[in-house]
C-alpha positions as CSV (number, residue, x, y, z in Angstrom):
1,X,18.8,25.4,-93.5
2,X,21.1,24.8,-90.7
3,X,23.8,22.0,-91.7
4,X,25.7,22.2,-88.6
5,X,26.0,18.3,-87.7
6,X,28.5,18.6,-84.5
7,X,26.2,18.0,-81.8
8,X,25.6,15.1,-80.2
9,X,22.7,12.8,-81.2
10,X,19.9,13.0,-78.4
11,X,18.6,10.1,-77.1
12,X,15.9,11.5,-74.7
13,X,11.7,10.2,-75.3
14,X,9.8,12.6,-76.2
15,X,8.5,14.7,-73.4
16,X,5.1,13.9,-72.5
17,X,4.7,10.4,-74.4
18,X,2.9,7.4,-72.7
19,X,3.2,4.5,-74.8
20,X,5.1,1.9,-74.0
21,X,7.4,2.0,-77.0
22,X,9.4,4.3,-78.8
23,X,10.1,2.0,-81.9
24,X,8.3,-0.9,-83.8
25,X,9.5,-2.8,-86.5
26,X,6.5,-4.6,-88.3
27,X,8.1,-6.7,-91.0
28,X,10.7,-8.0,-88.5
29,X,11.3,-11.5,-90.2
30,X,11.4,-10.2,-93.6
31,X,14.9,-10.1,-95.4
32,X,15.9,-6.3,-94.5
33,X,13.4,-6.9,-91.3
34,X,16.0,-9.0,-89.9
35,X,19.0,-6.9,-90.5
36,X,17.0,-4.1,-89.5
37,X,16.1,-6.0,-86.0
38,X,20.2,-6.6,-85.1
39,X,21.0,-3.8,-86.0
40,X,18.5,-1.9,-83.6
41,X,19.5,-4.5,-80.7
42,X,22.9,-3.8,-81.2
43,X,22.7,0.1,-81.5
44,X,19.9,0.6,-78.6
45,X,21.7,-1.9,-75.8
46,X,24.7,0.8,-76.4
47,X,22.8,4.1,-76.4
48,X,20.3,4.4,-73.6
49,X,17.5,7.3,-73.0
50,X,18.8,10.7,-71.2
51,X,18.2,8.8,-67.5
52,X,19.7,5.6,-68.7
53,X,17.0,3.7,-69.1
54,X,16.7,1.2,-72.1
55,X,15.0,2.4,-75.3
56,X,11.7,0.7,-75.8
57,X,11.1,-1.4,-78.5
58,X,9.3,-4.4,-80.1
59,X,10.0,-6.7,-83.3
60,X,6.4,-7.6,-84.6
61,X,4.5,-9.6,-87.8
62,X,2.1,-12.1,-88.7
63,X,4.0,-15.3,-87.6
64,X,4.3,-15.9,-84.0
65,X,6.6,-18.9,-84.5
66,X,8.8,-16.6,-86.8
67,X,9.2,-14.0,-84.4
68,X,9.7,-15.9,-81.7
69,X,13.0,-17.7,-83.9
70,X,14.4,-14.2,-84.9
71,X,13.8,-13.1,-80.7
72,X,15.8,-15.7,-79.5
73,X,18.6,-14.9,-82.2
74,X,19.1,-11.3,-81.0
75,X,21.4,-10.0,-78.6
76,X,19.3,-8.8,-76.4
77,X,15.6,-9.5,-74.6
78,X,13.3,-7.7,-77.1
79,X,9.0,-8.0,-76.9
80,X,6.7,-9.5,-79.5
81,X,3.7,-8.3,-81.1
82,X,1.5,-10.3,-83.4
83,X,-0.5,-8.1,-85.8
84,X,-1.5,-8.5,-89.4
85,X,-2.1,-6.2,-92.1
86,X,-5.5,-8.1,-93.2
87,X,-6.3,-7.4,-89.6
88,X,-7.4,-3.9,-88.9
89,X,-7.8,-4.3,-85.1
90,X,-4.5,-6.4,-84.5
91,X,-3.0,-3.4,-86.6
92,X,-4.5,-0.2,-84.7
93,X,-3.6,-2.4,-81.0
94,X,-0.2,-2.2,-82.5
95,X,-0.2,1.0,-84.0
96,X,-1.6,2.7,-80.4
97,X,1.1,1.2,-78.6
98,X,4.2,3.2,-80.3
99,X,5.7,6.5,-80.8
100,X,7.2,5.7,-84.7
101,X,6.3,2.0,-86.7
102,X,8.9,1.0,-89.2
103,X,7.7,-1.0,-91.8
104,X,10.0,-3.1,-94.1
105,X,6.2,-4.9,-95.5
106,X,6.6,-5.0,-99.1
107,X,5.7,-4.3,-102.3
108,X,4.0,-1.6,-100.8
109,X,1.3,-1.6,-103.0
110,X,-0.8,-4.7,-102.2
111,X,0.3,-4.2,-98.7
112,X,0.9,-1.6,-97.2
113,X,-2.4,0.7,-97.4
114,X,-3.6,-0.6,-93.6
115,X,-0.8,-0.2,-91.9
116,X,-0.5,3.7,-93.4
117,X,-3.8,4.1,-92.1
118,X,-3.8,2.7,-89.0
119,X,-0.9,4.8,-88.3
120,X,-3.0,7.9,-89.4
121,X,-6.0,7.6,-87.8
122,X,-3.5,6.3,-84.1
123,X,-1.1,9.4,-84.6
124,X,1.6,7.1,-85.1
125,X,4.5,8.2,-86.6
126,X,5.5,5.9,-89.7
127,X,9.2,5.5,-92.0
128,X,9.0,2.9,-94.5
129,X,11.3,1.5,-97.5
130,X,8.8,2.6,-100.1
131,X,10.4,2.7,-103.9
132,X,7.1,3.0,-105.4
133,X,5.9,6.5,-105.9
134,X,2.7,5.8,-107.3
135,X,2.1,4.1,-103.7
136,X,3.0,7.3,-101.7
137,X,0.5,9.0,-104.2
138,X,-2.2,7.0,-103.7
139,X,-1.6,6.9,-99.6
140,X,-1.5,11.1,-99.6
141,X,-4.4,11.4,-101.7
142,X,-6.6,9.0,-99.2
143,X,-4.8,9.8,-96.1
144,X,-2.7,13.1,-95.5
145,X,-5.9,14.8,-94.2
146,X,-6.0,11.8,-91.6
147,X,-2.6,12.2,-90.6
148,X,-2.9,16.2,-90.5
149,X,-5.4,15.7,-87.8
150,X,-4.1,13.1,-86.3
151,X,-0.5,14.4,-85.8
152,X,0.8,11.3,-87.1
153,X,4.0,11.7,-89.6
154,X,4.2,9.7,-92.4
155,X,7.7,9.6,-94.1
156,X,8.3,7.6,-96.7
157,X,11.6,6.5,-98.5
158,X,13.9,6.0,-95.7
159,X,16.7,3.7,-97.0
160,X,18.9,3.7,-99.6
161,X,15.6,4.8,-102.0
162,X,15.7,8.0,-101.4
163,X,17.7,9.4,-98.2
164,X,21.1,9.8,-100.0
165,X,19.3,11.5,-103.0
166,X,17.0,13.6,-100.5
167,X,19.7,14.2,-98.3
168,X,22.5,14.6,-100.3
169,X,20.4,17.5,-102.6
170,X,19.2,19.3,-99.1
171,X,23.2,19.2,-97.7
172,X,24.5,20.5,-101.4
173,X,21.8,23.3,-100.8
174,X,22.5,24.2,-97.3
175,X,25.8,24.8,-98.5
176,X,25.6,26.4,-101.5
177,X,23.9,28.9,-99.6
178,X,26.3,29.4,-97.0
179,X,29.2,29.3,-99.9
180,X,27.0,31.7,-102.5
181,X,24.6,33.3,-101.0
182,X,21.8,31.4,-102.8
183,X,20.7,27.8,-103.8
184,X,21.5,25.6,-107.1
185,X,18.9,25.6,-109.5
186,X,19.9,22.5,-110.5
187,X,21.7,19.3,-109.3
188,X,22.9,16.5,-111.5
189,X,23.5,13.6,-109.0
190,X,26.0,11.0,-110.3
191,X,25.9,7.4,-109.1
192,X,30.0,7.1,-109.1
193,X,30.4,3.8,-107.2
194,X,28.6,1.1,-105.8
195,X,28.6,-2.5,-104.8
196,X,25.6,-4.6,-103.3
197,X,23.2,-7.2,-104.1
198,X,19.5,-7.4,-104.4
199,X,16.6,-9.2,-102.7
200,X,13.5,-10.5,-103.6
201,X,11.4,-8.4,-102.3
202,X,13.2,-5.6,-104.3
203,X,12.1,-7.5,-107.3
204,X,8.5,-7.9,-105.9
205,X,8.5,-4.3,-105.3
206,X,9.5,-3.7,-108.8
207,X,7.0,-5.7,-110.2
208,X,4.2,-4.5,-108.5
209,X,5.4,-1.0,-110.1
210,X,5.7,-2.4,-113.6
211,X,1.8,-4.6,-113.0
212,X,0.4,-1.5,-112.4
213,X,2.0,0.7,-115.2
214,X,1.2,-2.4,-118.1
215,X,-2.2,-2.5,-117.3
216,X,-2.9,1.3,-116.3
217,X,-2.4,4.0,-119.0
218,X,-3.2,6.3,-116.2
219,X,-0.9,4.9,-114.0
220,X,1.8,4.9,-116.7
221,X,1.7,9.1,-116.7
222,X,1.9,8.9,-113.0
223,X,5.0,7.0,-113.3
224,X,6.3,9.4,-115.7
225,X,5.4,12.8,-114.2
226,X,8.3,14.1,-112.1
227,X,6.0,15.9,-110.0
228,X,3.9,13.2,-109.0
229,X,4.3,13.9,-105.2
230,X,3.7,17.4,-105.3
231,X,0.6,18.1,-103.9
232,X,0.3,21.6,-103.7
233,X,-2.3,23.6,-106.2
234,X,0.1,25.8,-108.1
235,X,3.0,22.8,-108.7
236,X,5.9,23.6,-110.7
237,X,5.9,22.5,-114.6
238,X,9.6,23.2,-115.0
239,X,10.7,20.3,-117.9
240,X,13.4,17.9,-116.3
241,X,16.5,16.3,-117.6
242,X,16.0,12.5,-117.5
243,X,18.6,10.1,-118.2
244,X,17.0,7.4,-120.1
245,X,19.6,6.4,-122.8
246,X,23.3,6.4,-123.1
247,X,24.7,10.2,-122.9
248,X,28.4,11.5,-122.7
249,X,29.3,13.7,-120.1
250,X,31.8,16.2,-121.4
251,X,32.2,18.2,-118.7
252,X,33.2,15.4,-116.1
253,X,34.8,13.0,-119.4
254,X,32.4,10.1,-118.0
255,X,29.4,7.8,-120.1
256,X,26.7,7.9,-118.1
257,X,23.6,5.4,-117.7
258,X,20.0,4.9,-116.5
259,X,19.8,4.7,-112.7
260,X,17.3,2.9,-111.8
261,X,16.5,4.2,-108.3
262,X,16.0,7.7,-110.2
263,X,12.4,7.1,-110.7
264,X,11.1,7.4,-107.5
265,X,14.8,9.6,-105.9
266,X,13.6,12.3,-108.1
267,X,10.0,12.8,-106.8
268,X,11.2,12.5,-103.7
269,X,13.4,15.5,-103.6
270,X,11.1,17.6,-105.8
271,X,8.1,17.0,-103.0
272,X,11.1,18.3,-100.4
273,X,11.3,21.4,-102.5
274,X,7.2,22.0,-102.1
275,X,7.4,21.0,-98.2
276,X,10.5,23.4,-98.0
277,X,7.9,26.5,-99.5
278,X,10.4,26.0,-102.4
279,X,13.6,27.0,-101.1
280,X,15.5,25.5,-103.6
281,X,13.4,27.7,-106.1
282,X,10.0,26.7,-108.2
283,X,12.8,26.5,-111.5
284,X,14.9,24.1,-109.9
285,X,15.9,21.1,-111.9
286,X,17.2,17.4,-110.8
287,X,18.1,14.4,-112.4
288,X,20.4,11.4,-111.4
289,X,22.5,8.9,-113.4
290,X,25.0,6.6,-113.4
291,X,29.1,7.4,-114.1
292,X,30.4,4.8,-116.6
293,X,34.1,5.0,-117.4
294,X,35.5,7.3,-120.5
295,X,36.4,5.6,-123.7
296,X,34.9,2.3,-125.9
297,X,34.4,0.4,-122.5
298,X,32.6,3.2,-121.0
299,X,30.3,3.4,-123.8
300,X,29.6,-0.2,-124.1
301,X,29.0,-0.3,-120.1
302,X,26.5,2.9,-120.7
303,X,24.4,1.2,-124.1
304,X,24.3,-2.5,-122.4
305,X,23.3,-0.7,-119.4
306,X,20.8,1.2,-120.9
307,X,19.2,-1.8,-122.9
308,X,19.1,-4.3,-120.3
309,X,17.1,-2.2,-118.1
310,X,14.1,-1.4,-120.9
311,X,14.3,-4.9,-121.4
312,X,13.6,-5.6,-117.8
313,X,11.0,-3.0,-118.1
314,X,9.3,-3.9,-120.9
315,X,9.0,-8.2,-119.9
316,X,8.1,-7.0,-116.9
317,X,5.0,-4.8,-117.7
318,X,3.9,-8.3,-120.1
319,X,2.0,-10.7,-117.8
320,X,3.5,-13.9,-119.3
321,X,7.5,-12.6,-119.2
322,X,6.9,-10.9,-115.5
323,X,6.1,-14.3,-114.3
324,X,8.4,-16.2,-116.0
325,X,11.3,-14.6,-114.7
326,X,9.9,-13.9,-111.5
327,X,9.8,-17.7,-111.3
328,X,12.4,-18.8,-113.1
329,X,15.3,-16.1,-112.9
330,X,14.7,-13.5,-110.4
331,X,15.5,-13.7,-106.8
332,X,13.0,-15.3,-104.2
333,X,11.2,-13.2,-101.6
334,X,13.0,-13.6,-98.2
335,X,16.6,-14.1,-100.1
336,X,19.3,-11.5,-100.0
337,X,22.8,-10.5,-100.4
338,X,25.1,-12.4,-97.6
339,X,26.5,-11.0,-94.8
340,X,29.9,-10.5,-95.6
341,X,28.3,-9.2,-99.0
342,X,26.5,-6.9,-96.8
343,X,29.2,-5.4,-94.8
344,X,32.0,-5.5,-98.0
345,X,29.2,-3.8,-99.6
346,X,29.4,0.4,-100.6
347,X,28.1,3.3,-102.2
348,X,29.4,6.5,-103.8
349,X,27.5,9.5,-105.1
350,X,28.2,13.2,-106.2
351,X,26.1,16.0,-106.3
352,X,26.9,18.5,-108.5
353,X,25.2,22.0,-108.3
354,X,25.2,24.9,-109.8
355,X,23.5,28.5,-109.0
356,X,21.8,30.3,-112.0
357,X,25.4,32.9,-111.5
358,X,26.8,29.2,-112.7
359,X,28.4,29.1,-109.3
360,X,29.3,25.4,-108.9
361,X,29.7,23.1,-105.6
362,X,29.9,19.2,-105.4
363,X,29.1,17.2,-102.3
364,X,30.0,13.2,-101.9
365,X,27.6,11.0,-99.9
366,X,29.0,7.6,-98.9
367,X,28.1,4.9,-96.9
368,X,30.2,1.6,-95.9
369,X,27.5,-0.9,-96.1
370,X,25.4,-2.6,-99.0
371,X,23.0,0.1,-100.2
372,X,20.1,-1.8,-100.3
373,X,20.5,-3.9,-96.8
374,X,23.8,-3.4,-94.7
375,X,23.0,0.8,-94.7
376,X,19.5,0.6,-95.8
377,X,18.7,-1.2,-92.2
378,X,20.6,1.8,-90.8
379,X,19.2,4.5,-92.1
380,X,15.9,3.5,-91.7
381,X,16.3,2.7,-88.2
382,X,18.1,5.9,-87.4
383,X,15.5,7.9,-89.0
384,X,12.3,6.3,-86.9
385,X,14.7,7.0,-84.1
386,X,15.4,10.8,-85.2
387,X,11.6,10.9,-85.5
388,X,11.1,9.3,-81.9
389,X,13.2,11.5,-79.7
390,X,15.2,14.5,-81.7
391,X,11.8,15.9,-83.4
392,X,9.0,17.0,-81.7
393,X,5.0,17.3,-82.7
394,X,5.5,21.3,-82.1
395,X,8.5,21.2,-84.7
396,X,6.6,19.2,-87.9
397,X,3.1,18.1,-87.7
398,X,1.5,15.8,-88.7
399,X,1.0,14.5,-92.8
400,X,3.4,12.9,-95.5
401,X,7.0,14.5,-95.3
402,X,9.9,13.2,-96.9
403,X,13.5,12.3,-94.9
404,X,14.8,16.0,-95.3
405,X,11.7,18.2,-94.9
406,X,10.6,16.0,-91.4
407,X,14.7,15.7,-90.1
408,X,17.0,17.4,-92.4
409,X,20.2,18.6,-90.1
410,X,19.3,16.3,-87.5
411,X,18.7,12.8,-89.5
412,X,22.3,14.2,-91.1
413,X,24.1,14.0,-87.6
414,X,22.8,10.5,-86.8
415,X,23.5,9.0,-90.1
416,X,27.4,10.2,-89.6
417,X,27.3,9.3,-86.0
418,X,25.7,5.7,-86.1
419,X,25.3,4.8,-90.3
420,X,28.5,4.7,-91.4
421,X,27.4,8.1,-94.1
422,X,29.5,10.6,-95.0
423,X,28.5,13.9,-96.5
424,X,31.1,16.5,-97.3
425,X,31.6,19.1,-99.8
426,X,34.7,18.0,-102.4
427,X,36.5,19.6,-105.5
428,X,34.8,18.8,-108.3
């Protein structure tokens, strides 16, 4: 693993392309869609391709009058393109026409099967904001053969669920290897700071997850198996730490708490290890929580934590009390943290490692945004970017990767560059 992030981010098209975009953001007028859709004006008007020419790009959706609203609120002259994911054709003309789709069309569960195979069967690349592992699941069972085939490279994940996780447990590697002369076999990753808000299509998300889990006993061991998104035939069975209750943590003097992005962080980073041929080793272990302050305080924070979010689990796997407070208390699909929200917005994690020698290194990953919005729109744009010009079809072929096994070193160097992340290696 090669961690050196000093070069410059490359902004040539990959050699040999013909369609007439780079990048297409389908879900452009959804909450994060619009974020996402400045954000790329504003980035691509100021970094041009290798013979400066403009990057290539479209905004596209269902509504026409929608689009054509958010279009004349950018920055910049940007094209349209109506498709609709109950519409296979308008989906593959779409699809054919680009080099990477971003797709902010959530909960991915009821829709977001077409697009994935649209995208397969066009040898489209695809990034997505996918918290719902059972979703990936489902999509590699029916589709990575597709997308093998194909060439097309489906990575899901690519916001604040799970690059900092993904990323931040690749960088601590790539280190500790330099450092040690071996990997961690294992990384606790601490949640030490964050402030943002939440949207409604998070919660729709969320509730799709806990739907399917309430009425599915099958699905309920998917949700639970920490190797759900390893596909390979001889898939580790290495029991992992979960943090599901209130614990102390005596060596960093800290309560800690449920995080409730763990879920689907932690698949993500154990399906890295596979697509990595298991460089971080087949006993690796991983788990993530939240820091809580020492003391009373700390453990009152940890225990209300701790309840209110089996609470929230358990109404919403329960018809009746999912729709009741999707209704009645939960935000509305399409709302969202404000803007200065956004930008005042933050996050704050540690990973801590440690070899089987009980070596030990820790690495920080920040970002100066929201985590869910302000750097989640970053991130996923920079990574259909990184896709689009810095990684070609001879490097990583075509099937499901996730952020770090597709762009690793290279995703790392644009997220500094252009995301407003940080990854360095700290005293612990």
């Amino acid at each position: 693993m090669d961690t050196n992030t000093d070069t410059e981010t490359p902004t040539q098209k990959t050699s040999g392309d013909t369609r007439p975009y780079a990048v297409v953001l389908y879900g452009a007028t959804s909450f994060v869609g619009q974020i996402t859709a400045h954000y790329l004006t504003n980035f691509l008007s100021n970094n041009k391709n290798e013979d400066g020419s403009n990057v290539s790009w479209a905004i596209a959706g269902r509504d026409e009058d929608k689009l054509n609203k958010l279009q004349a609120k950018l920055e910049s002259k940007v094209d349209i393109i109506i498709a609709n994911s109950n519409d296979a054709a308008s989906l593959d003309k779409m699809t054919k026409q680009t080099q990477v789709i971003i797709s902010t069309v959530g909960p991915y569960l009821k829709y977001g099967e077409p697009l994935i195979k649209s995208c397969a069967e066009n040898g489209t690349d695809y990034v997505d904001l996918t918290g719902e592992a059972i979703f990936i699941k489902d999509m590699m069972d029916k589709y990575q053969d597709t997308a093998k085939q194909s060439g097309a490279r489906i990575v899901n994940s690519c916001g604040f669920d799970s690059i900092p996780s993904d990323l931040g447990a690749y960088f601590t590697q790539a280190k500790a290897e330099e450092k040690f002369g071996k990997t961690c076999n294992v990384i606790h990753m601490r949640v030490k700071a964050a402030k943002g808000g939440i949207s409604g299509g998070t919660i729709a998300s969320m509730a799709s997850i806990f739907e399917e889990a309430g009425e599915d006993k099958a699905r309920r061991k998917q949700v639970t198996n920490p190797y759900l998104l390893n596909d390979d035939t001889d898939a580790p069975n290495v029991r992992q730490d979960n943090v599901s209750k209130p614990v102390y943590d005596s060596n960093h003097k800290r309560w800690l708490a449920p995080f409730v992005m763990a879920t689907i962080n932690t698949r993500i980073v154990h399906r890295t290890n596979q697509l990595l041929s298991y460089e971080y080793g087949r006993d690796f272990k991983y788990d993530e929580a939240m820091w809580m302050k020492d003391g009373v305080k700390g453990k009152l924070s940890s225990y209300a934590m701790s309840a209110g979010l089996l609470g929230f689990a358990t109404a919403m796997m329960i018809k009746p009390s999912r729709e009741l407070l999707s209704k009645h208390v939960l935000p509305k699909a399409g709302s969202g943290p404000s803007k200065d929200e956004q930008e005042n917005g933050y996050f704050d994690i540690r990973h801590f490692g440690q070899t089987a020698k009980n070596d030990t290194i820790t690495v920080k990953v920040t970002g100066d945004r929201d985590p869910g919005y302000g750097s989640t729109s970053r991130m996923i744009s920079q990574a259909a970017l990184c896709l689009a010009q810095d990684i070609s079809k001879e490097d990583i072929g075509g099937g499901f990767w996730t952020p770090a096994s597709a762009m690793g070193d290279k995703l790392i160097t644009r997220l500094e560059a252009h995301s407003g992340l940080s990854f360095e290696v700290i005293d612990s």
